[in-house]
MARSEDO-411276 format. One record per residue (C-alpha): residue number from 0; y, x, z. Coordinates in pm, whole numbers, m for minus. Each point is the difference from the previous one (the first is absolute). Layout:
REM MARSEDO-411276
titor i: NUM; c2: Y; c1: X; c3: Z
...
END
This chain:
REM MARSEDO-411276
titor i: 0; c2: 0; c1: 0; c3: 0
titor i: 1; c2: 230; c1: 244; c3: 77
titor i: 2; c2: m106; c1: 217; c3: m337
titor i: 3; c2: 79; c1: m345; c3: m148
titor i: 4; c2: 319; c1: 14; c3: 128
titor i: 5; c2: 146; c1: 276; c3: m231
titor i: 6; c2: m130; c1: m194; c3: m328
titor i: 7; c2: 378; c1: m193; c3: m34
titor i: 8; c2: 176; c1: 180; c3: m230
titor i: 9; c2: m234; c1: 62; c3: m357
titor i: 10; c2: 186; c1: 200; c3: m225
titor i: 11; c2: m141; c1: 231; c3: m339
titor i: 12; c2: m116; c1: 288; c3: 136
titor i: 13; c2: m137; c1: 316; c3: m198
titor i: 14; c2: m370; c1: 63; c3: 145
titor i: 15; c2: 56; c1: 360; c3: m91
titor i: 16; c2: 291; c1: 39; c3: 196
titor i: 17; c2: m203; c1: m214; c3: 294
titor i: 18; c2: m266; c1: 263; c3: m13
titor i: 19; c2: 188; c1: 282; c3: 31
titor i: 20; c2: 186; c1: m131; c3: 292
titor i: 21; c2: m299; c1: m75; c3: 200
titor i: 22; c2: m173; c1: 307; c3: m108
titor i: 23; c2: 306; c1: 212; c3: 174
titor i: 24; c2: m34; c1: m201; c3: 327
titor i: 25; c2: m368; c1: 65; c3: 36
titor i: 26; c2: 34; c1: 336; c3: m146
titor i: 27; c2: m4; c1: 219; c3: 377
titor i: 28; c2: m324; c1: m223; c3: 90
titor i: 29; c2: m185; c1: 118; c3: m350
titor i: 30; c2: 90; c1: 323; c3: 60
titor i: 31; c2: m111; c1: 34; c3: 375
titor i: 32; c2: m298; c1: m144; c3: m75
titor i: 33; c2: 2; c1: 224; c3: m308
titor i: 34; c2: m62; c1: m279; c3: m287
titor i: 35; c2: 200; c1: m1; c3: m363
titor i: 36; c2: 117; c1: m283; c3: m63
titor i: 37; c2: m28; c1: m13; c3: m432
titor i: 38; c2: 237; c1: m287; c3: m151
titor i: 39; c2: m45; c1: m121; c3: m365
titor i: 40; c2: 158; c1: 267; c3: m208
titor i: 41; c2: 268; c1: m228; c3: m222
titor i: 42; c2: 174; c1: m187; c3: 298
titor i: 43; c2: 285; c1: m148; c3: m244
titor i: 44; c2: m263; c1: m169; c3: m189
titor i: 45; c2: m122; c1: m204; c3: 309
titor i: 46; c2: 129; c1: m385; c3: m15
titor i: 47; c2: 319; c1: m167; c3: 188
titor i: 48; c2: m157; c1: m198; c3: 201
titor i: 49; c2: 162; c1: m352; c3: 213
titor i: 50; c2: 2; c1: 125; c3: 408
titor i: 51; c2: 200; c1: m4; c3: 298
titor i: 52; c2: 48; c1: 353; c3: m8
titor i: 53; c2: m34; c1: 82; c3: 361
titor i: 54; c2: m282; c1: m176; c3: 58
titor i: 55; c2: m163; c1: 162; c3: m314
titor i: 56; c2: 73; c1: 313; c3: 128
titor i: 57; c2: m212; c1: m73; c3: 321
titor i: 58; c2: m276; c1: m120; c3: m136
titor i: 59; c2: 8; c1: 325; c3: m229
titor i: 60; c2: 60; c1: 229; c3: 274
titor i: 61; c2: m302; c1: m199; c3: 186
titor i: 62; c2: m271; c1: 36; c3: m240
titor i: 63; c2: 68; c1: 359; c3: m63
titor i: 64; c2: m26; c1: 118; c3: 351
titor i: 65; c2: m300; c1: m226; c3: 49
titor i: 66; c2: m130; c1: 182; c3: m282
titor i: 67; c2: 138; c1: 304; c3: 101
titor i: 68; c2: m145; c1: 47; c3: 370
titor i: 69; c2: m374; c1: m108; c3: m141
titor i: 70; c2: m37; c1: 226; c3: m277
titor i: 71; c2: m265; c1: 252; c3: 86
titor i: 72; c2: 136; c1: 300; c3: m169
titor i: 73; c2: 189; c1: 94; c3: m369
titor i: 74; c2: 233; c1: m260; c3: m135
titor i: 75; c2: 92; c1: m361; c3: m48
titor i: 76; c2: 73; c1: m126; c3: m357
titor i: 77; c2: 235; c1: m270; c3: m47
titor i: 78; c2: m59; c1: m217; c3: m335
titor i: 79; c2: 216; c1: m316; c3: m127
titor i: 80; c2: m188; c1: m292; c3: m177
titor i: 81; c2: 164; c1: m290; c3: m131
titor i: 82; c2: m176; c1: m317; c3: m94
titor i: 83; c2: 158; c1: m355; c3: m79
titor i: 84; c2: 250; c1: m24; c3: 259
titor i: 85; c2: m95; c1: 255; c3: 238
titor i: 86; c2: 4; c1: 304; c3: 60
titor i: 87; c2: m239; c1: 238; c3: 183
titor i: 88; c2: 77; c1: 355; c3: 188
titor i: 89; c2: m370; c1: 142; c3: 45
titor i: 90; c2: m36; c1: 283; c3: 234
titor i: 91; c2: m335; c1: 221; c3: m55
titor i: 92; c2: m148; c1: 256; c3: 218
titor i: 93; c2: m341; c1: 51; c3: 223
titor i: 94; c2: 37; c1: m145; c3: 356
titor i: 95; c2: m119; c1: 142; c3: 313
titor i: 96; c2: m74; c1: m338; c3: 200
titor i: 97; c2: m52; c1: m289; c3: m279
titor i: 98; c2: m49; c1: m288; c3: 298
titor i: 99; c2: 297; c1: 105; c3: 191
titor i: 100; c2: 211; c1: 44; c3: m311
titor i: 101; c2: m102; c1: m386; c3: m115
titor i: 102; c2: 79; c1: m93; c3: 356
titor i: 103; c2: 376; c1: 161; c3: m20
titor i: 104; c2: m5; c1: m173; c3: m372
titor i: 105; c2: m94; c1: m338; c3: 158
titor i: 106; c2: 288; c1: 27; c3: 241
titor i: 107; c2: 267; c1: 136; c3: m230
titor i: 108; c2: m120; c1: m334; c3: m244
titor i: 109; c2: 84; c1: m233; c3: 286
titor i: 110; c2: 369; c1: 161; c3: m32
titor i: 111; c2: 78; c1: m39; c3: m293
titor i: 112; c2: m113; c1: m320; c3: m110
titor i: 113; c2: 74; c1: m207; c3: m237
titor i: 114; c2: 244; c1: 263; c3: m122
titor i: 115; c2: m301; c1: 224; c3: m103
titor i: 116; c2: m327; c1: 89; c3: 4
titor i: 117; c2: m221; c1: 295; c3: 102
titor i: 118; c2: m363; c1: 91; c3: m112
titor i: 119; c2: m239; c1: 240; c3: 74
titor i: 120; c2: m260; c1: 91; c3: m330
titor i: 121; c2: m216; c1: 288; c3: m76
titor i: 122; c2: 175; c1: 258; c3: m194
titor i: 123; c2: m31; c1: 206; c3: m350
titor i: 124; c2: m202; c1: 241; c3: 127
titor i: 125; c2: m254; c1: 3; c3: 195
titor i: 126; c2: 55; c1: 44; c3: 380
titor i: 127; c2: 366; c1: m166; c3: m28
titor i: 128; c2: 195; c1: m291; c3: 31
titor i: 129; c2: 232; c1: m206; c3: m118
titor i: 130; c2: 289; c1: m145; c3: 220
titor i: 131; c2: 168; c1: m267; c3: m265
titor i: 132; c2: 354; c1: m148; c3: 144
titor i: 133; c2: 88; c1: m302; c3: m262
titor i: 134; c2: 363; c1: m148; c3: m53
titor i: 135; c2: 131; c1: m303; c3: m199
titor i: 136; c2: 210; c1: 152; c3: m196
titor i: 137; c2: 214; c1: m320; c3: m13
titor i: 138; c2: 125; c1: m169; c3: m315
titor i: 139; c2: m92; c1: 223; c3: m302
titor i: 140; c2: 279; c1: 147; c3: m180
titor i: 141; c2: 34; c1: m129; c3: m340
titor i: 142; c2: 82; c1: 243; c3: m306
titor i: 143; c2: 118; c1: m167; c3: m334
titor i: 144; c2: m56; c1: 260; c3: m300
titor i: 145; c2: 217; c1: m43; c3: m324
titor i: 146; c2: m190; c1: 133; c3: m237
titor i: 147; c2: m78; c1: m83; c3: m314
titor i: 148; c2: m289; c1: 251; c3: m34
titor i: 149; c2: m301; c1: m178; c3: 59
titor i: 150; c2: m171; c1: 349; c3: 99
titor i: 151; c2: 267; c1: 120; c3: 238
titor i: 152; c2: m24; c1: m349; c3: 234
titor i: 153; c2: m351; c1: 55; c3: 30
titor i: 154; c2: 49; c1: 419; c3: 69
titor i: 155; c2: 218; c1: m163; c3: 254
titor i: 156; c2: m260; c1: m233; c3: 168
titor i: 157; c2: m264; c1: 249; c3: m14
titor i: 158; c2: 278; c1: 249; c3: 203
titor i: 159; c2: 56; c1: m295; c3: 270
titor i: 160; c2: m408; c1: m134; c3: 28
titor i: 161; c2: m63; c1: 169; c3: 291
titor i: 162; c2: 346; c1: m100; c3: 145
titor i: 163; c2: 139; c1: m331; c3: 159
titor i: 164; c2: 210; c1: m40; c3: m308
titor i: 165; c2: 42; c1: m333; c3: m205
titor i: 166; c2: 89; c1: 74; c3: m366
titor i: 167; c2: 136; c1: m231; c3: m229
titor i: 168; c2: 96; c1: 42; c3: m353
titor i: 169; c2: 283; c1: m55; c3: m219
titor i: 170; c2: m70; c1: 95; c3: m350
titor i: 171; c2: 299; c1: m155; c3: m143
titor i: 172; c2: 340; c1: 78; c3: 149
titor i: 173; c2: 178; c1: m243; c3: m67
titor i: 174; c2: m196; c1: m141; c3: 215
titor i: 175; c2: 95; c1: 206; c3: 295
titor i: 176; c2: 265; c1: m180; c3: 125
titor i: 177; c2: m136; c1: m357; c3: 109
titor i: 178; c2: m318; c1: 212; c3: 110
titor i: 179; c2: 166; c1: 206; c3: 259
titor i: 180; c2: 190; c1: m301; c3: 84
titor i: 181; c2: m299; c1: m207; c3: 85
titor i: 182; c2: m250; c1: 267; c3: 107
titor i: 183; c2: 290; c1: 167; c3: 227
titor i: 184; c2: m249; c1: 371; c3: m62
titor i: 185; c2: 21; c1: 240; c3: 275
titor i: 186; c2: 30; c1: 268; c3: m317
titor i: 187; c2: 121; c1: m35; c3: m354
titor i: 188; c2: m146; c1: 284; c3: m225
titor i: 189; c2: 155; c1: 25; c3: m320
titor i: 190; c2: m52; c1: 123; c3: m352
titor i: 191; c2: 271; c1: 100; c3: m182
titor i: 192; c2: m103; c1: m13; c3: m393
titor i: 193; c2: m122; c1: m324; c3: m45
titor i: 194; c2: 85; c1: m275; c3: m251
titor i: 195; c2: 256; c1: m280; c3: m34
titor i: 196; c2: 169; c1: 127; c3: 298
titor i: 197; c2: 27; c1: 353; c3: 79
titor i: 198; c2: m93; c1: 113; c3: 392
titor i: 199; c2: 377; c1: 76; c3: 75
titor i: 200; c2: 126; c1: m320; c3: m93
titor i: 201; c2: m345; c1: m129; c3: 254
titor i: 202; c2: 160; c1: 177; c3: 270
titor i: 203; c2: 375; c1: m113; c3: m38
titor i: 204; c2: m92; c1: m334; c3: m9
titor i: 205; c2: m200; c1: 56; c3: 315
titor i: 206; c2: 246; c1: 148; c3: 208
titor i: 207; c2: 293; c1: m189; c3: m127
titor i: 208; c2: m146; c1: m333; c3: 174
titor i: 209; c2: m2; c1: m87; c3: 319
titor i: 210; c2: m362; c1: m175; c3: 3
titor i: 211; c2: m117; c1: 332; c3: m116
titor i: 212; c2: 188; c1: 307; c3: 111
titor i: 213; c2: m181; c1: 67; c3: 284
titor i: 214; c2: m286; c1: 77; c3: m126
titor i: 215; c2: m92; c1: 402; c3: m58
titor i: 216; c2: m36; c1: 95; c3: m374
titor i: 217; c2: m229; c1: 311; c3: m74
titor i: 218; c2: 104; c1: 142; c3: m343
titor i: 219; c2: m356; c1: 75; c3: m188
titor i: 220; c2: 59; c1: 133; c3: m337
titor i: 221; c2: m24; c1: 275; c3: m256
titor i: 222; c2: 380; c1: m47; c3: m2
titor i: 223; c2: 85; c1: 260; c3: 324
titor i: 224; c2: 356; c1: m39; c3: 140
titor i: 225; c2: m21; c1: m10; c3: 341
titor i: 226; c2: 431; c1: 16; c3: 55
titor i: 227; c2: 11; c1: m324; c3: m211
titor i: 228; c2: m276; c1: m158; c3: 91
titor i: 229; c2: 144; c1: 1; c3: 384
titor i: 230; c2: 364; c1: m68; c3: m121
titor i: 231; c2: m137; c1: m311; c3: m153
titor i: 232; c2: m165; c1: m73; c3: 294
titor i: 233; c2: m343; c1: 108; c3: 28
titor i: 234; c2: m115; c1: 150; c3: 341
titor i: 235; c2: m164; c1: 305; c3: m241
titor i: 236; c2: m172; c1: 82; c3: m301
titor i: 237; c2: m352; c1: 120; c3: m111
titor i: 238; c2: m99; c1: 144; c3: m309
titor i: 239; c2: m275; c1: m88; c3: m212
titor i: 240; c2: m296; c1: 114; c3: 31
titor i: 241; c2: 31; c1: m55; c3: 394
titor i: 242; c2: m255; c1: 70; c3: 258
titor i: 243; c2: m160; c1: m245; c3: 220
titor i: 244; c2: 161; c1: 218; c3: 297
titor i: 245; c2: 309; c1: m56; c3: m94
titor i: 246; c2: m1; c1: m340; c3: m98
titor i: 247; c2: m160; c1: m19; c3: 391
titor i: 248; c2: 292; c1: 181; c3: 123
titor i: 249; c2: 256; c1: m181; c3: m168
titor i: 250; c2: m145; c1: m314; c3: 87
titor i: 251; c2: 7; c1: 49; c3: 327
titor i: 252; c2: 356; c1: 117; c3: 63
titor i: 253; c2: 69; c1: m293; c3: m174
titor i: 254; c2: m174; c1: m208; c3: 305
titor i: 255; c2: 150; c1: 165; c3: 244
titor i: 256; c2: 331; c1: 63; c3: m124
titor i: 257; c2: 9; c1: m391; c3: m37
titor i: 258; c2: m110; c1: m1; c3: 390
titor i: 259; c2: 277; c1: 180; c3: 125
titor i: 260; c2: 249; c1: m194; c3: 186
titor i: 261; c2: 350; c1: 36; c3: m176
titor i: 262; c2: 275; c1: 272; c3: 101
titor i: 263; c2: 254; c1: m118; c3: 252
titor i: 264; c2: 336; c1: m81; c3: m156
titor i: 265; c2: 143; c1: 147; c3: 325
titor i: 266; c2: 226; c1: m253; c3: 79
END
C-alpha cells in the first residue's frame, strides 16, 4: 500500500535512463558483494514507457538488489523484452538460495501490486534464473509515417516490431493533414520527395495549424537539410538510409521531450 502510494503521477519515462539510475544506487551493494551488474548494451534504443517515475525507480532499485544479494558469484545480466503492451526487465544470473530468493520475490510482489508484477523462471543457461519485473507500458505511442514508398513503411514496421510502437501509414500526403488531425500521432515522420505535394509544403501546413502544431515532425529523406528542416519546424532530421537505432533514438526524445513540463515564463 504504501509502494502504491508513489504510483500518482505517470509520466513518459525513458527505461534506459530508469536503468541506469537504479543501477548507480545499487552499485556499492554489487560491488561489496563483488557482482557486475551487465545492462543491455544500446540503452537509447530501450522504449518510453507510461510510469510514475519515482515509484518506477523503486521497484527498479528493488529487483536489482534482490537480485543482487542472491547471486552466487559472477554477474547479473539485465535484458528488456517488449511484448503487446508490456514491457519486461529480465534479470539472469545463478542463485545461491532459490527458496529463499522466491520467498523475498513473493514479498516484494505483494508491494507492488497491481502496478507490476514479479516472476521467478529458470534461466538461459543451465544453473540460472530468471527474475522478470513486467510494466504496462501505458497507452502505446502512435507513429504516423508519410511515405509514399510502400517498401520504406514496412522497413519501418519491421524497425518498431519488437517495440511498443503503433505505425500508421500515409502514402498520400495530401492526405496528411486531416490524418494528423484525427489520429493526434505522438510522431509525424516525413518524406520529403513525394508526389502531388512535396514534404516541405507537408510540414508547413502542419505547423502552421493549431490542431496540428504540436505534434513532433521527424524529417526522413534523401533530401538532408537539417538547418531548414528545424527552421520550418521539425524537431530534427534523418537521412535516408537511416538505422533502426536512430529512428529508436529519435523516437524517443520525441516522447519525452513531449513529457516535459513547459519552461516557466518567470513571471
Amino acid at each position: 500500500e504504501e509502494l502504491a502510494l508513489f504510483a500518482q503521477n505517470p509520466t513518459e519515462v525513458r527505461l534506459g535512463t530508469a536503468l541506469c539510475d537504479a543501477v548507480a544506487l545499487v552499485e556499492p551493494l554489487a560491488r561489496q558483494l563483488a557482482v557486475e551488474v551487465r545492462l543491455p548494451a544500446a540503452l537509447g534504443e530501450l522504449p518510453v514507457i507510461l510510469a510514475d517515475r519515482a515509484f518506477l525507480n523503486q521497484m527498479l532499485t528493488q529487483v536489482l538488489s534482490l537480485s543482487i544479494q542472491a547471486c552466487n558469484s559472477g554477474s547479473i545480466n539485465v535484458t528488456v523484452r517488449c511484448s503487446g503492451g508490456d514491457v519486461a526487465v529480465r534479470i539472469g544470473f545463478p542463485p545461491a538460495d532459490h527458496e529463499q530468493l522466491e520467498a523475498r520475490l513473493r514479498q516484494a510482489q505483494r508491494l507492488l501490486q497491481p502496478q507490476a508484477s514479479i516472476s521467478l523462471s529458470d534461466g538461459d543457461e543451465p544453473g540460472t534464473v530468471t527474475v522478470s519485473l513486467t510494466l504496462p507500458t501505458g497507452k502505446p505511442p502512435v507513429l504516423l509515417v508519410v511515405e509514399d514508398n510502400p517498401g520504406a513503411i514496412e522497413l519501418y514496421r519491421r524497425y518498431l516490431a519488437s517495440s511498443n510502437w503503433q505505425v500508421q501509414a500515409a502514402t498520400d500526403p495530401r492526405a496528411t493533414f486531416e490524418l494528423t488531425r484525427r489520429l493526434h500521432p505522438d510522431v509525424v515522420v516525413l518524406d520529403l520527395m513525394m508526389p502531388h505535394v512535396d514534404g516541405w509544403s507537408v510540414l508547413r501546413t502542419l505547423k502552421g495549424h493549431p490542431d496540428t502544431a504540436d505534434v513532433p515532425v521527424i524529417v526522413c529523406s534523401v533530401v538532408d537539410d537539417p538547418a531548414l528542416t528545424r527552421a520550418l519546424g521539425a524537431v530534427c532530421s534523418l537521412p535516408k538510409p537511416v538505422s533502426r537505432a536512430d529512428l529508436l533514438l529519435a523516437l524517443n526524445r520525441c516522447l519525452e521531450s513531449r513529457s516535459r513540463p513547459a519552461p516557466s515564463s518567470g513571471q
